[in-house]
NUVOMI-924963 format. One line per field, with one value per residue: y, z, x of N, C-alpha, C, O in turn; chain; residue number from 1. Coordinates in pm, whole numbers, plus 50000, padded with zeros to 5 digits. Each point is the difference from the previous one (the first is absolute). Layout:
! residues N
n_Y	(Y  ...)
n_Z	(Z  ...)
n_X	(X  ...)
ca_Y	(Y  ...)
ca_Z	(Z  ...)
ca_X	(X  ...)
c_Y	(Y  ...)
c_Z	(Z  ...)
c_X	(X  ...)
o_Y	(Y  ...)
o_Z	(Z  ...)
o_X	(X  ...)
pado	(A  ...)
drenkol	(NUM  ...)
! end
This chain:
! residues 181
n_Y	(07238  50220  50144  50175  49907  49909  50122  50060  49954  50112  50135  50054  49861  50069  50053  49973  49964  50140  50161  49866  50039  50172  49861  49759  49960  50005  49867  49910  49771  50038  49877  50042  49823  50147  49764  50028  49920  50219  49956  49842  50203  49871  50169  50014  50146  50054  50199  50003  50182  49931  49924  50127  49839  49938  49859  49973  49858  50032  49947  49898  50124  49955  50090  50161  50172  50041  50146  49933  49960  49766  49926  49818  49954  49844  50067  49896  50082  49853  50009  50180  50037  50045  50066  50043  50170  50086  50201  50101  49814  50098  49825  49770  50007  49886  49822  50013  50119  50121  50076  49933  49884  49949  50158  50018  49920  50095  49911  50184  49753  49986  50107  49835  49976  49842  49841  49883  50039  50004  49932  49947  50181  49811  50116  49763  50217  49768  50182  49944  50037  50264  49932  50144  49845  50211  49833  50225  49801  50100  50123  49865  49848  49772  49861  49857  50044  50055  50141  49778  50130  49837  50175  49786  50026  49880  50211  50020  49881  50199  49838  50206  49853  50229  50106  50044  50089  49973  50111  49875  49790  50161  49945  49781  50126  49900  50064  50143  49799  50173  49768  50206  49934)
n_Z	(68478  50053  49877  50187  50186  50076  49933  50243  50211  49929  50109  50201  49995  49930  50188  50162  49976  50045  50091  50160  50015  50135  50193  49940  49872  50141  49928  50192  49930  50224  49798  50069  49875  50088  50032  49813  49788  50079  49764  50046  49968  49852  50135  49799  50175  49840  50043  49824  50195  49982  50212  50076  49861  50158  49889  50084  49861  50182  50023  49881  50112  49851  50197  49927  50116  49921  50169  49835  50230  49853  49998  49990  50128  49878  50084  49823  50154  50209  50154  50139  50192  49829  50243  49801  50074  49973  49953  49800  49948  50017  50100  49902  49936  50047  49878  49758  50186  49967  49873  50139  49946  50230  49966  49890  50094  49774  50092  50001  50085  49966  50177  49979  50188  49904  50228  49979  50063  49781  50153  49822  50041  49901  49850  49834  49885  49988  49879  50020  50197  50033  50255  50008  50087  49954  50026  50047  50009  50161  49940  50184  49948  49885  50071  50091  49794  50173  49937  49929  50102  49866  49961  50002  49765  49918  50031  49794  50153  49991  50115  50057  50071  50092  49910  50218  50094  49841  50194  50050  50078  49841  50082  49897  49821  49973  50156  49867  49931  49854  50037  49857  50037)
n_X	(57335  50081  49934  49933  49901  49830  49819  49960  49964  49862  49836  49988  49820  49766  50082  49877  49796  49849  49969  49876  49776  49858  49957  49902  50221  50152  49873  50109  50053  49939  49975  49792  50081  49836  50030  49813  50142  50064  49924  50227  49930  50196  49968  50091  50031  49858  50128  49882  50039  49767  49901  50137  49977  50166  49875  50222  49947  49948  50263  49774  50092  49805  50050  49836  50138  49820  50135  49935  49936  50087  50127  49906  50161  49926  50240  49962  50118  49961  49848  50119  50024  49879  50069  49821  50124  49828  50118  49964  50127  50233  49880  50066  49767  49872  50060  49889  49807  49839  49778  50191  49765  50099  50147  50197  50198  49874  50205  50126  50059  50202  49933  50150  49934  50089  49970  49797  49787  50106  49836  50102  49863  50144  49827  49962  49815  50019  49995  49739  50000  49979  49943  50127  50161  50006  50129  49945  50198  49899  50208  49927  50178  50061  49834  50172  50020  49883  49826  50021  49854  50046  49811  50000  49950  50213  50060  50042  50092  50060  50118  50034  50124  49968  50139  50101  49832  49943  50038  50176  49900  50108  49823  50126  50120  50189  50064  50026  50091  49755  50058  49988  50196)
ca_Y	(50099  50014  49943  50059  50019  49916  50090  50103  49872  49953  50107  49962  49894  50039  50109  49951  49906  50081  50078  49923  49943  50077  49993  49933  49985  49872  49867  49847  49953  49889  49941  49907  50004  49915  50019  49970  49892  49976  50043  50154  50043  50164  50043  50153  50050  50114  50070  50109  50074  49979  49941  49900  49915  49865  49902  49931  49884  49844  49876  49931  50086  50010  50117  50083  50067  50111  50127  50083  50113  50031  49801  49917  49876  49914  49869  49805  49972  49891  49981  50081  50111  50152  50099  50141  50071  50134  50025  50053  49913  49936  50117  50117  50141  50077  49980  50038  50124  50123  50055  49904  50133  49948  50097  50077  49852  49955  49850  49942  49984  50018  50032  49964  50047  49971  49979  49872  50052  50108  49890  50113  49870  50047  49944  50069  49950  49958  49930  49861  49929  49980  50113  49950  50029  49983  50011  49996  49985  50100  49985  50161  50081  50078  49986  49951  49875  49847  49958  50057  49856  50053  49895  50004  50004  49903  50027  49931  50088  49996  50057  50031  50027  50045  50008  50055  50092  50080  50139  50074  49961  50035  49878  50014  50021  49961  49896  49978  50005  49861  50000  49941  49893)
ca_Z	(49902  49931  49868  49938  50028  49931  49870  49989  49991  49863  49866  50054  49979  49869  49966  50031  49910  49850  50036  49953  49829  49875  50000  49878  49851  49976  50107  49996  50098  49945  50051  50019  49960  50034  49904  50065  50076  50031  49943  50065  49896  50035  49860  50035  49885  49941  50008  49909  49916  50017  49942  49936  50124  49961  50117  49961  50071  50019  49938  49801  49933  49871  50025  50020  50010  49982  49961  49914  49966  49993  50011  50086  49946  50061  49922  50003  49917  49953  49862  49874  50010  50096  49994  50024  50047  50014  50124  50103  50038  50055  50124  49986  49968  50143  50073  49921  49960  49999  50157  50058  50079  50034  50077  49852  49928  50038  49942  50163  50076  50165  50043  50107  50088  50144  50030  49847  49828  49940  49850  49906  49897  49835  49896  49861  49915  49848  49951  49957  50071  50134  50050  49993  50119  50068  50160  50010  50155  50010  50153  50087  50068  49886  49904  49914  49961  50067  49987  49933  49896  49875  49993  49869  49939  50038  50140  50007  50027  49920  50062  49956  50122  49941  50107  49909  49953  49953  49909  49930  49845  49917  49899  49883  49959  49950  50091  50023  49869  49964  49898  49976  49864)
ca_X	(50041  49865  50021  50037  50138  49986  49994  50052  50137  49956  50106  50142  49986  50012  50092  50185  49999  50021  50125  50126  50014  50003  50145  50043  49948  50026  50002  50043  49984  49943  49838  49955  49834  49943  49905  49903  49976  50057  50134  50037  50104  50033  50146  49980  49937  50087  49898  50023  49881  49891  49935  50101  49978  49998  49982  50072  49940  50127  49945  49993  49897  50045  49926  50068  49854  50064  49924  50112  49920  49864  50001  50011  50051  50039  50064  50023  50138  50017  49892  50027  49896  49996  49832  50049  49911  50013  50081  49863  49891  50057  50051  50160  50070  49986  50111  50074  49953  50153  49990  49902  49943  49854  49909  49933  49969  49901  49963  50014  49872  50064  50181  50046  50142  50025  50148  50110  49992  49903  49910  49894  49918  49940  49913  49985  49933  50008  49852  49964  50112  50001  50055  50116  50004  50146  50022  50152  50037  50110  50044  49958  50086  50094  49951  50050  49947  49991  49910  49840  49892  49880  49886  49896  49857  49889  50069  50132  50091  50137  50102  50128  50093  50092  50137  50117  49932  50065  49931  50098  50087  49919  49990  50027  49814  50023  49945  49831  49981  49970  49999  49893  49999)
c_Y	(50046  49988  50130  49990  49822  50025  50072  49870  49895  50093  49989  49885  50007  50090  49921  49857  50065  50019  49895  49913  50093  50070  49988  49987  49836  49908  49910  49954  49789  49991  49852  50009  49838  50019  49955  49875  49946  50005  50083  49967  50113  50053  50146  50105  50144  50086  50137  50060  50085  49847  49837  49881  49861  49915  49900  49861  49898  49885  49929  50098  50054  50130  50078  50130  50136  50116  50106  50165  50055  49863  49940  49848  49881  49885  49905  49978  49894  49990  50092  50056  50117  50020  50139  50044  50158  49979  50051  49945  49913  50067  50038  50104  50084  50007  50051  50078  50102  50049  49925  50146  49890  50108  50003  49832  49957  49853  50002  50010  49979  50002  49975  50027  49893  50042  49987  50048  50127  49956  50108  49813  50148  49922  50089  49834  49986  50004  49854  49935  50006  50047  49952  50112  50019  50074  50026  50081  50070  49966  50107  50098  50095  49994  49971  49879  49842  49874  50039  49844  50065  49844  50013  49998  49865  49960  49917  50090  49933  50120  50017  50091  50039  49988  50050  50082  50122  50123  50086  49980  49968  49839  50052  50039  49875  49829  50024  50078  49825  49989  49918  49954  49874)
c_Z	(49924  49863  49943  50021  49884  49860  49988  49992  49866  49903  50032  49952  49868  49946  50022  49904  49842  50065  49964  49855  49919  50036  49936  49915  49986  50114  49946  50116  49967  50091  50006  49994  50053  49871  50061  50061  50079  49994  50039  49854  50091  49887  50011  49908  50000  49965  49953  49978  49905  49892  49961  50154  49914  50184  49910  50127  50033  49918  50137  49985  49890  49982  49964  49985  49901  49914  49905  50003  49945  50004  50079  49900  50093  49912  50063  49959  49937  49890  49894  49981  50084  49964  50033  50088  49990  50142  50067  50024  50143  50158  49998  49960  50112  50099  49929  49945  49969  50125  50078  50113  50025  50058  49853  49973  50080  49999  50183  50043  50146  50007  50161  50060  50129  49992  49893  49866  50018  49881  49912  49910  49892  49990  49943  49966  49892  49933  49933  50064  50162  50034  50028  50154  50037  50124  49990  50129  50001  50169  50025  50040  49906  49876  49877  49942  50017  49866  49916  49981  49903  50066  49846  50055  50100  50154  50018  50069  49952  50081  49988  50105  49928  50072  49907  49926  49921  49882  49946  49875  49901  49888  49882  49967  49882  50086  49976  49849  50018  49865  49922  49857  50039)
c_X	(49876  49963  50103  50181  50046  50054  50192  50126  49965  50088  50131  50098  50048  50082  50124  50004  50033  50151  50115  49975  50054  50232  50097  49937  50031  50060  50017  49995  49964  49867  49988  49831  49911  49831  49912  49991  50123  50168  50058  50157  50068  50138  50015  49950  50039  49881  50046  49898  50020  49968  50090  50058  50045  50040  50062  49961  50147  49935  49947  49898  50035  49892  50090  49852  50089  49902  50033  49885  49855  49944  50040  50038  49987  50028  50007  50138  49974  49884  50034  49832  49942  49841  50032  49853  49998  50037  49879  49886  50038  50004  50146  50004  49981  50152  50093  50012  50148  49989  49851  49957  49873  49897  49883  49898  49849  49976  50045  49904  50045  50130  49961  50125  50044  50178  50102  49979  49894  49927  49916  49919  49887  49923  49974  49946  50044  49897  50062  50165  49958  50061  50130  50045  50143  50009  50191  50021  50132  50063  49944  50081  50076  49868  50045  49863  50019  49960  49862  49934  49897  49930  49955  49873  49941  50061  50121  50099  50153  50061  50128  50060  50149  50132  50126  49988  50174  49959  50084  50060  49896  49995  50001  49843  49993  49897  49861  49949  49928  50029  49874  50004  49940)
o_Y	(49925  49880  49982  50036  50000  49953  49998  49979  49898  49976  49966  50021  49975  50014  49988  49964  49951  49907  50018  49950  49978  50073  50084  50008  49938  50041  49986  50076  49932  50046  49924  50075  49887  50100  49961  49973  49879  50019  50113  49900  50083  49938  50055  49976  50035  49949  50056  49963  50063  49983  49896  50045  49974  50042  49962  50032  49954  49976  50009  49967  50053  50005  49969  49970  50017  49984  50090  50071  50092  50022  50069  49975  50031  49930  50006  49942  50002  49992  49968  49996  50022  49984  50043  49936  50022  49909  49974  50056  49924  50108  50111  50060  50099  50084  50025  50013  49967  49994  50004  50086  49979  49963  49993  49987  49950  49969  49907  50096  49999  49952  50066  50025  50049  50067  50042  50001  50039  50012  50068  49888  50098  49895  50122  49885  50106  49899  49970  49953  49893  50067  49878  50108  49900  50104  49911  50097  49977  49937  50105  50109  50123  50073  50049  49936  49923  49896  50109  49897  50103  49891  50109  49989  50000  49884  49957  50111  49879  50118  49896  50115  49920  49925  50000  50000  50043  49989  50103  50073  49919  49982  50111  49964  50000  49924  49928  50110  49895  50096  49887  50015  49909)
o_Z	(49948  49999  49900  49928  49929  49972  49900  49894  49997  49925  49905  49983  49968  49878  49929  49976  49926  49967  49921  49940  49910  49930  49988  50000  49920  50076  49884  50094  49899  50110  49970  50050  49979  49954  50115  50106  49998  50088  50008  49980  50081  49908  50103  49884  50080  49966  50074  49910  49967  49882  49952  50111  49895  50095  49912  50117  49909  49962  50104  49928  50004  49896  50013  49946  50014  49909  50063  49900  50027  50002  50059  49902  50113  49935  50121  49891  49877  49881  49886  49893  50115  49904  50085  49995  50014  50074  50116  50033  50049  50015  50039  50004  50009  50087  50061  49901  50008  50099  49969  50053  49917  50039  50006  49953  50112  49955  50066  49994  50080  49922  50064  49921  50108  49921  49973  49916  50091  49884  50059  49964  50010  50060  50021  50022  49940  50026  49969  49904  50059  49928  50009  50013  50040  50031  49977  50047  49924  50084  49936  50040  50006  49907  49901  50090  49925  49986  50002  49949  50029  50033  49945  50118  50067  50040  50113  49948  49990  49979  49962  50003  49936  50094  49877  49908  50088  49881  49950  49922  50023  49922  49977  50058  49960  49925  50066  49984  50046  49923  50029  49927  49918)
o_X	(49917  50025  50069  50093  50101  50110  50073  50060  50070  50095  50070  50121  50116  49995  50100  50115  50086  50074  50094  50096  50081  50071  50089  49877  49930  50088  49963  49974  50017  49967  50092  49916  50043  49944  50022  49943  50023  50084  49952  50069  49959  50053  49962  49966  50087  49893  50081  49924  50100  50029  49955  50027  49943  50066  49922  50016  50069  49885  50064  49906  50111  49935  50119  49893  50121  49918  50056  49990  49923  49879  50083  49930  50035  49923  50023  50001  50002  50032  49966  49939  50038  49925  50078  49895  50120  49965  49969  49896  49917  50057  50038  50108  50073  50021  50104  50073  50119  50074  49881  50070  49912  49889  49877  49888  49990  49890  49953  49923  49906  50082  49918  50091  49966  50067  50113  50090  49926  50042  49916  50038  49925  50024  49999  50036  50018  49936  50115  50061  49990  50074  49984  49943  50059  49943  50082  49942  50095  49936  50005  49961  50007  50032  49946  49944  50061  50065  49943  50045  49940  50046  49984  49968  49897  49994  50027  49997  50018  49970  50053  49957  50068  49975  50004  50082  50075  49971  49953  50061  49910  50093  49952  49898  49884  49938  49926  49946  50043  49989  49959  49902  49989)
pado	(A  A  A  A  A  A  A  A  A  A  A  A  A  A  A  A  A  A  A  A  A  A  A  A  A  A  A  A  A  A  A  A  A  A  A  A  A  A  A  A  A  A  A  A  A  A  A  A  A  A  A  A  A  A  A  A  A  A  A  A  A  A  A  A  A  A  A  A  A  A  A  A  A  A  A  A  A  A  A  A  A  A  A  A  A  A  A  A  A  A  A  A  A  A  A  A  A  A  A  A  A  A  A  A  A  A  A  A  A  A  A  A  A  A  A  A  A  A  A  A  A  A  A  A  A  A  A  A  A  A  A  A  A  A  A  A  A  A  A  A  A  A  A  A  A  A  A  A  A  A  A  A  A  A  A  A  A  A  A  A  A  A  A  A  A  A  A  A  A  A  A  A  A  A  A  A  A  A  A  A  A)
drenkol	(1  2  3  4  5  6  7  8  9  10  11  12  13  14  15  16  17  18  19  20  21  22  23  24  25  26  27  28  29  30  31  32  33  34  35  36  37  38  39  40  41  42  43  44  45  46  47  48  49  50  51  52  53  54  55  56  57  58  59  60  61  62  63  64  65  66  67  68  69  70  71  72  73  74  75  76  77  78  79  80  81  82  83  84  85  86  87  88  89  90  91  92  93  94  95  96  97  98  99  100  101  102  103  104  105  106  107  108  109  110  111  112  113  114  115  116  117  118  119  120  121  122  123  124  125  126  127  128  129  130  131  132  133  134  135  136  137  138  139  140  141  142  143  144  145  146  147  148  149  150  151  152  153  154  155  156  157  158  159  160  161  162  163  164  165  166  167  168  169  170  171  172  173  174  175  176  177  178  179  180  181)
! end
């Protein structure tokens, strides 16, 4: 394949991936998360754009992740604590855009195509943190979302395998309120 015809099933790629994010406004489903060292969690989660995302964890996980738009939460039920983050410090916002457009998105660094998936991989520089790495896995066929791993700064990967995917039913907006008392 030459690079141009290469280039040309790249943009293809990228169109029919925007096409089915920028489809829906909201998703559910359940996941499952594998962590760097191994840890595989799983539970479900709920997805309201723009920007809004909670990953509800099974017990004994006392996790809970949640996005209210402009922040990022991660609660400890059991310790009764939370770390906030700007939502835009987070590769989720890329997944939680309004309008997701990887053609416009200068942080893609490859889009791949086989049989089984359609892979786009993002980086983005944090100053004084590093480059942080998401890799999200699509079906080649319906390009529904399989899948994403974020690498950190110090190459940890953290994986999350999606299923049951449901795009019709609109989540309470009420689910992704942090509370910050």
């Amino acid at each position: 394949m030459s690079a141009n015809a290469g280039q040309q099933a790249a943009a293809v790629t990228v169109q029919r991936i925007n096409d089915y994010f920028n489809s829906f406004r909201a998703m559910s489903g359940n996941f499952v998360q594998v962590d760097p060292d191994g840890t595989r969690r799983e539970g479900e989660f709920y997805i309201l754009k723009p920007g809004r995302v909670l990953f509800e964890y099974a017990a004994p996980s006392p996790i809970e992740l949640v996005a209210d738009g402009r922040s990022v939460a991660v609660r400890d039920k059991r310790l009764k604590t939370q770390d906030i983050t700007p939502l835009s410090a987070t590769p989720l916002r890329f997944l939680l855009a309004e309008n997701f457009d990887l053609a416009r998105n200068a942080n893609v660094t490859g889009v791949y195509q086989d049989d089984i998936f359609a892979t786009v991989v993002i980086e983005e520089k944090q100053p004084m943190v590093g480059t942080y790495r998401l890799m999200i896995m699509f079906d080649a066929k319906t390009m529904q979302l399989k899948q994403w791993t974020v690498t950190d700064p110090q190459g940890y990967d953290t994986t999350v395998a999606v299923s049951n995917l449901n795009t019709s039913e609109r989540p309470d907006p009420m689910l992704f309120v942090i509370n910050r008392d």
